[in-house]
C-alpha positions as CSV (number, residue, x, y, z in Angstrom):
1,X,-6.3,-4.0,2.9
2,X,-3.8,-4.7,5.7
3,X,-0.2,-2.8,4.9
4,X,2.5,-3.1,7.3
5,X,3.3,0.6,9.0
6,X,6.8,0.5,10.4
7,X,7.4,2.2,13.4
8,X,10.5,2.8,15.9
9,X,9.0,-0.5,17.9
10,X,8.9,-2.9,14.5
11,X,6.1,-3.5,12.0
12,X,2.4,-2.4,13.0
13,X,0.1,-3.9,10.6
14,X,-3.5,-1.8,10.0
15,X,-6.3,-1.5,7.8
16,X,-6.2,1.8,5.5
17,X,-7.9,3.0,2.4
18,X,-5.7,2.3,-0.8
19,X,-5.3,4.9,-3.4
20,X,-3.2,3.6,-5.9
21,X,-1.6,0.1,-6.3
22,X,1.3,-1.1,-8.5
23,X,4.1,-3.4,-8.8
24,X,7.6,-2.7,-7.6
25,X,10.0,-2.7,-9.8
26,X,12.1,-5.1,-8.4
27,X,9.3,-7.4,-8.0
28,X,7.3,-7.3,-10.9
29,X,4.9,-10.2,-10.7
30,X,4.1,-9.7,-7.0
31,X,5.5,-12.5,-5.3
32,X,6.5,-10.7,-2.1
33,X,5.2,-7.1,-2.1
34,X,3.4,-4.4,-4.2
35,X,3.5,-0.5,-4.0
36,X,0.8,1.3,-2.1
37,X,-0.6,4.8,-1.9
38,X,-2.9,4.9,1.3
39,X,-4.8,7.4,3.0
40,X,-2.5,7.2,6.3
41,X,-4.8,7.0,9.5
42,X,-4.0,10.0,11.6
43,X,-2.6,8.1,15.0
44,X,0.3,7.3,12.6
45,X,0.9,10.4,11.0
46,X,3.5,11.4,14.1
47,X,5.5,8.2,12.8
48,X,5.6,8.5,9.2
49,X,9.2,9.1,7.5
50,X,8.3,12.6,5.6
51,X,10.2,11.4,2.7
52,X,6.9,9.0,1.7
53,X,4.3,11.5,1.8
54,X,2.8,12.2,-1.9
55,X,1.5,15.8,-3.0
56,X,-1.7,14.6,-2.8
57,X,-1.5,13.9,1.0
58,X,-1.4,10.0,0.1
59,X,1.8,7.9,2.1
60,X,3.7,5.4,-0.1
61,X,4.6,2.0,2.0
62,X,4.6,-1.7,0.9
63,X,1.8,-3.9,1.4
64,X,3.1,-7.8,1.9
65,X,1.3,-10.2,-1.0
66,X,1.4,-13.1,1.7
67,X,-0.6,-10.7,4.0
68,X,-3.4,-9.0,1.4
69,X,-3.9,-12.1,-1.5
70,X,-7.2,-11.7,-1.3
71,X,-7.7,-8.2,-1.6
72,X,-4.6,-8.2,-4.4
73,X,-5.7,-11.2,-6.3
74,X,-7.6,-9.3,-8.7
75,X,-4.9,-6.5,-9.5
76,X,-2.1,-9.2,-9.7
77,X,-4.6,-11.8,-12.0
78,X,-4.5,-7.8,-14.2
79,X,-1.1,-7.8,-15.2
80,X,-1.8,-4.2,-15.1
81,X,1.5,-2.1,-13.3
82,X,-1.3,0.4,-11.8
83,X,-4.5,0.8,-10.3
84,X,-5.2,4.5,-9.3
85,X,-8.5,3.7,-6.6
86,X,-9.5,6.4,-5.8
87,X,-13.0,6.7,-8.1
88,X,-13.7,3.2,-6.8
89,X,-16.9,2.6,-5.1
90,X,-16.5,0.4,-2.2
């Protein structure tokens, strides 16, 4: 899944590993973005705002609906607030 990685230049957009998906609060039927937990690739650890890092060494950024409806169609179709991912087989 594509989730946009802001960086002091503007938005860079990469594929990560998602651990955890839910809906934002203020946006609770996923028209514009959802809440993800990713496993943040390494080249952007340098860039990442400390305050979004999780204990369990996940990062915590928006994903973009318009950008990622494919991979999100399932969770949104849910209704579910969360999917935790990380037991997934891919």
């Amino acid at each position: 899944m594509s989730v946009p990685f802001q960086m002091y230049e503007g938005a860079q957009f990469f594929e990560c590993l998602v651990a955890r998906v839910q809906r934002a609060a203020d946006d609770p039927d996923c028209e514009v973005a959802v809440i993800v937990d990713v496993n943040l690739p390494p080249q952007y650890s340098a860039y990442a705002n400390p305050r979004n890092w999780n204990e369990d060494g996940t990062y915590r950024v928006e994903a973009l609906v318009k950008n990622n409806r494919r991979s999100l169609a399932a969770f949104i179709a849910s209704g579910d607030h969360e999917w935790d991912l990380r037991n997934d087989e891919l």
